[in-house]
C-alpha positions as a LaTeX table, in Angstrom:
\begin{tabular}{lrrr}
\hline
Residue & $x$ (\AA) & $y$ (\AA) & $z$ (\AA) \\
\hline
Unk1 & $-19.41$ & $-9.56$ & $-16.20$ \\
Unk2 & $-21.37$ & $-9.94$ & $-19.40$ \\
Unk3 & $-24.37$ & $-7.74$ & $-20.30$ \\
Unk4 & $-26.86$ & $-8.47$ & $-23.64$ \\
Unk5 & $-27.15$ & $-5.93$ & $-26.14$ \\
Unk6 & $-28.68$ & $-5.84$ & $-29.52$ \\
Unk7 & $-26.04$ & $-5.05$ & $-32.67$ \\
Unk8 & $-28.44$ & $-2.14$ & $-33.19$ \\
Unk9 & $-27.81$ & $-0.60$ & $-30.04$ \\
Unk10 & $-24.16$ & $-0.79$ & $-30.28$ \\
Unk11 & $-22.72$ & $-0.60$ & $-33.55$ \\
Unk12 & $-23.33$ & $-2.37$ & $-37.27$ \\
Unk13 & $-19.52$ & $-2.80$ & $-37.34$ \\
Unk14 & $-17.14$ & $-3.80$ & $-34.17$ \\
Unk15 & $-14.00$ & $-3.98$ & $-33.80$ \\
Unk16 & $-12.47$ & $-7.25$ & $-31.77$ \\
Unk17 & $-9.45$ & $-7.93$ & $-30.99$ \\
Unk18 & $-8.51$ & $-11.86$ & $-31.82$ \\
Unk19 & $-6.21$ & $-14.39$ & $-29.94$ \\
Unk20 & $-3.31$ & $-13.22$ & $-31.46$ \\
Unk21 & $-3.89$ & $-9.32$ & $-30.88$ \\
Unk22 & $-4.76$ & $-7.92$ & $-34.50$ \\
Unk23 & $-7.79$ & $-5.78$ & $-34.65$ \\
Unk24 & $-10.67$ & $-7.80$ & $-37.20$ \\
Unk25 & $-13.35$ & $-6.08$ & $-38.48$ \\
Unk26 & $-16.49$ & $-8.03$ & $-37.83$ \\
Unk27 & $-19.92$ & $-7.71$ & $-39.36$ \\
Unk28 & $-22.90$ & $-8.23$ & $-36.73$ \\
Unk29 & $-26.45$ & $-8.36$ & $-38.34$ \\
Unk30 & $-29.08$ & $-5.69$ & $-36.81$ \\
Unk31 & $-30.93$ & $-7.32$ & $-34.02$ \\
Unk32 & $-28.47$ & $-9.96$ & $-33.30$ \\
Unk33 & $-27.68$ & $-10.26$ & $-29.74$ \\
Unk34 & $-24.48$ & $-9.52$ & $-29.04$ \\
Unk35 & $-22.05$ & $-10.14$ & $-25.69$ \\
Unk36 & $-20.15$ & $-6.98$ & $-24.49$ \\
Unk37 & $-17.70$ & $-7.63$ & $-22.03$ \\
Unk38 & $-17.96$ & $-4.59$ & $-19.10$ \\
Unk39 & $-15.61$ & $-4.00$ & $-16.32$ \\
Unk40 & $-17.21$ & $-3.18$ & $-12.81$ \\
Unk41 & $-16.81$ & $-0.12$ & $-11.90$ \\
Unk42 & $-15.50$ & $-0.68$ & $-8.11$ \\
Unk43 & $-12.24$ & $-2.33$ & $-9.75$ \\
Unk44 & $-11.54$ & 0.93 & $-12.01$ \\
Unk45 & $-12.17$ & 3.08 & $-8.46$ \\
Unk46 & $-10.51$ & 0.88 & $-6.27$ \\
Unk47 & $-7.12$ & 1.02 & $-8.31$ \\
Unk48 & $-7.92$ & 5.00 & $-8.28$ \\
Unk49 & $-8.05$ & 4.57 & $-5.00$ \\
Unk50 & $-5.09$ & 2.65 & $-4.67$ \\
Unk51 & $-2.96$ & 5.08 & $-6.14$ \\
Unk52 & $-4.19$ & 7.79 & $-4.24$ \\
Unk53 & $-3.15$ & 5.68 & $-0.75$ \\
Unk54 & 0.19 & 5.46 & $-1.92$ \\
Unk55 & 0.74 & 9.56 & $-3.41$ \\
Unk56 & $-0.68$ & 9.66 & 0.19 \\
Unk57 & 2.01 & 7.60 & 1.98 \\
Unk58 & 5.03 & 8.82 & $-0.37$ \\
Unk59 & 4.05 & 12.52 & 0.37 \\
Unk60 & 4.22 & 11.95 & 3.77 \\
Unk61 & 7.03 & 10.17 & 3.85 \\
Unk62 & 8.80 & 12.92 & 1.97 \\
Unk63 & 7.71 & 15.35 & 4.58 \\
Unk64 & 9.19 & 13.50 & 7.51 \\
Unk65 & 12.59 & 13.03 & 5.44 \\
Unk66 & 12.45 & 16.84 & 4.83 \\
Unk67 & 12.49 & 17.36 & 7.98 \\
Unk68 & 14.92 & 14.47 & 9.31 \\
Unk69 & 17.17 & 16.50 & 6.84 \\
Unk70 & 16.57 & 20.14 & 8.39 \\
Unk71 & 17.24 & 18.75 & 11.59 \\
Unk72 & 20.63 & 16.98 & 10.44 \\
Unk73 & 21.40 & 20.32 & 8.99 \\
Unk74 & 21.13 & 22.05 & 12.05 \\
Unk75 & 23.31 & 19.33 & 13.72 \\
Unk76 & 25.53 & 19.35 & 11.61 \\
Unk77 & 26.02 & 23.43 & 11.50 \\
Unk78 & 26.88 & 23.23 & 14.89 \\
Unk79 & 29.25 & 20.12 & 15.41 \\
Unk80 & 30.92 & 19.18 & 12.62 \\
Unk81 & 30.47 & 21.99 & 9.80 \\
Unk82 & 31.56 & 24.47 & 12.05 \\
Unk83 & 29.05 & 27.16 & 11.08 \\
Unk84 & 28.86 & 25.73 & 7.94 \\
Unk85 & 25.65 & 23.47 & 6.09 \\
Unk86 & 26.09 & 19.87 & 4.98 \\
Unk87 & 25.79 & 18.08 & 1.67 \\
Unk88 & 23.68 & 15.28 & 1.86 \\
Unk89 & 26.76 & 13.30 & 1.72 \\
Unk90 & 28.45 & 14.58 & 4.49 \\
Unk91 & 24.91 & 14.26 & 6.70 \\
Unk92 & 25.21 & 10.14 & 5.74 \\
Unk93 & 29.35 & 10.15 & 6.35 \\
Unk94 & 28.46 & 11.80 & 9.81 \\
Unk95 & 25.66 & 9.46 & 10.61 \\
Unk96 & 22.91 & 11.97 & 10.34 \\
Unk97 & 20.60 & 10.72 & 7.98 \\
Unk98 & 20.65 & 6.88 & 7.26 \\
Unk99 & 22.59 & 5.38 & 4.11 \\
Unk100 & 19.41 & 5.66 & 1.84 \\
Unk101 & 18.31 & 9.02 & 2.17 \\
Unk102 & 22.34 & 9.96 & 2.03 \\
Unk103 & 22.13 & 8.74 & $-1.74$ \\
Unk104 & 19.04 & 11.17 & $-2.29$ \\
Unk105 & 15.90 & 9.84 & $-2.34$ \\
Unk106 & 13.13 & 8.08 & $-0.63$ \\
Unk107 & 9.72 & 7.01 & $-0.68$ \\
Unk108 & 9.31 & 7.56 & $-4.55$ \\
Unk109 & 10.82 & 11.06 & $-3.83$ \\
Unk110 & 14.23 & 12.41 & $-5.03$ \\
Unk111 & 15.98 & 14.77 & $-2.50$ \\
Unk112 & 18.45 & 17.75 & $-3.57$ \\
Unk113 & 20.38 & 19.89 & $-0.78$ \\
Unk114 & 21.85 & 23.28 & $-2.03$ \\
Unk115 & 24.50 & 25.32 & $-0.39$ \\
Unk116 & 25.84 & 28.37 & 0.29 \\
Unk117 & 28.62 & 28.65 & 2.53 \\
Unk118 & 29.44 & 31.75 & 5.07 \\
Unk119 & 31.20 & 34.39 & 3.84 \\
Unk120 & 31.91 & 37.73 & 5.00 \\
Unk121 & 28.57 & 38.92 & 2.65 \\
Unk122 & 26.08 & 36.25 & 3.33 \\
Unk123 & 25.65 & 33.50 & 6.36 \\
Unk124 & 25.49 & 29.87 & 5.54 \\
Unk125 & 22.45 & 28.91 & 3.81 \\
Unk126 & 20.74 & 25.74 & 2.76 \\
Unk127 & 17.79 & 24.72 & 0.29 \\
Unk128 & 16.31 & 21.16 & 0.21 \\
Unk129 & 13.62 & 20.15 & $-2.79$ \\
Unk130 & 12.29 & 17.11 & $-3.07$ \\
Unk131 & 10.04 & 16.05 & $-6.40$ \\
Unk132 & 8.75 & 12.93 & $-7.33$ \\
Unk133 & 10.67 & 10.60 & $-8.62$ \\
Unk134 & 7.63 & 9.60 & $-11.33$ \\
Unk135 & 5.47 & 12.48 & $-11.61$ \\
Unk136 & 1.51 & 11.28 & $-10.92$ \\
Unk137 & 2.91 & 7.79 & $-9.58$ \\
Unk138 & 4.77 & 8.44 & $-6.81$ \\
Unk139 & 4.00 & 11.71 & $-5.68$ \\
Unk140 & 1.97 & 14.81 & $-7.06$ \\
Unk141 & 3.27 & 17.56 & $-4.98$ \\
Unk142 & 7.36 & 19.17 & $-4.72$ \\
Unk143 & 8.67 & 20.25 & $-1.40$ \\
Unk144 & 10.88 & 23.28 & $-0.46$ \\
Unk145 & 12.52 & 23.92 & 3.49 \\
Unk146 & 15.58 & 26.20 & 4.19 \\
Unk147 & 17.35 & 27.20 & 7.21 \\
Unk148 & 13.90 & 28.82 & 8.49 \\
Unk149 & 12.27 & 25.39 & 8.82 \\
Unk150 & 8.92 & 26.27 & 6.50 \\
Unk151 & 7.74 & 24.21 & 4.36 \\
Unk152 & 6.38 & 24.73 & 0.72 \\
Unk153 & 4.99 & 22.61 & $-1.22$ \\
Unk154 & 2.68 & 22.60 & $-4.96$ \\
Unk155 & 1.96 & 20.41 & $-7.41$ \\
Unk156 & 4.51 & 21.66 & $-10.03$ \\
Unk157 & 4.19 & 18.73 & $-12.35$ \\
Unk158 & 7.08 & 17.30 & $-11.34$ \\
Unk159 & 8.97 & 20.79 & $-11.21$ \\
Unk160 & 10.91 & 21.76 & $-8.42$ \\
Unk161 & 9.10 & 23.93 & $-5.65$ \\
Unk162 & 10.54 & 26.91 & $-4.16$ \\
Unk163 & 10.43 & 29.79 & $-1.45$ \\
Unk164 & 7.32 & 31.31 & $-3.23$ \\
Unk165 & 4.93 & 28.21 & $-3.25$ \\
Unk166 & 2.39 & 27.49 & $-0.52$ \\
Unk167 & 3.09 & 26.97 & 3.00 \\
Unk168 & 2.74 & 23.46 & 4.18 \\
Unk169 & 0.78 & 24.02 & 7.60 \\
Unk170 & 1.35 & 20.68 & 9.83 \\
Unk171 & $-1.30$ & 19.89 & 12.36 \\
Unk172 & $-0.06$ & 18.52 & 15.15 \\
\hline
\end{tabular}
């Protein structure tokens, strides 16, 4: 889209970029018309947009891995870690969670399972945090879950979230 301007109205001096990518200074004579190329606006919102729809889908996605891994946790407690919590390894060796989320991420989201084993002080704990993998591309907001099952989740820029963040309330 072109729109006509006068040199007055936009500048005695431009700068232009030529064929080969150098900035030229070029002199425009007041009152000259001049050609201005403009964008529209819908493409600049719909890319916006675009972006959005997929920090959307990711952050979902990241969600219902979160809690595919609680609930392999849980499995595995009870069969085959015999009280004990999983890496996210041993959830892929046992069949779990499928061979992509076993190497730790998903849906532009990178997964991390801590552990703490029982002992006669403590029970066996876990923590899982997810962040984006590209902070502001793929995701906004990091994820927290432990053996409770809650959910937290902020936008940390790109930091990891924990046990003091915001619950994530899921509507059904």
């Amino acid at each position: 889209m072109y729109c006509a301007a006068t040199a007055a109205s936009i500048l005695a001096v431009t700068l232009l970029l030529n064929p080969g990518g150098n900035l030229q200074k070029q002199t425009i004579q007041r009152g000259q018309p001049v050609q201005v190329r403009t964008r529209p606006t819908t493409v600049a919102r719909r890319v916006t947009r675009q972006q959005r729809n997929l920090i959307r889908h990711n952050e979902a996605g990241a969600i219902r891995n979160l809690l595919t891994l609680f609930s392999a946790e849980a499995t595995y407690q009870a069969t085959a870690g015999n009280g004990d919590y999983g890496t996210i390894e041993e959830l892929g060796r046992q069949k779990f969670i499928d061979h992509v989320l076993a190497e730790g991420h998903r849906y532009g989201y990178l997964f991390k399972v801590r552990l703490e084993k029982f002992s006669q002080e403590s029970p066996a704990s876990f923590e899982i945090v997810t962040v984006p993998r590209t902070y502001g591309r793929t995701g906004r907001r990091s994820f927290y879950v432990n053996e409770t099952g809650d959910i937290h989740a902020a936008d940390k820029k790109g930091a990891e979230a924990n046990l003091g963040d915001h619950l994530l309330v899921i509507d059904p």
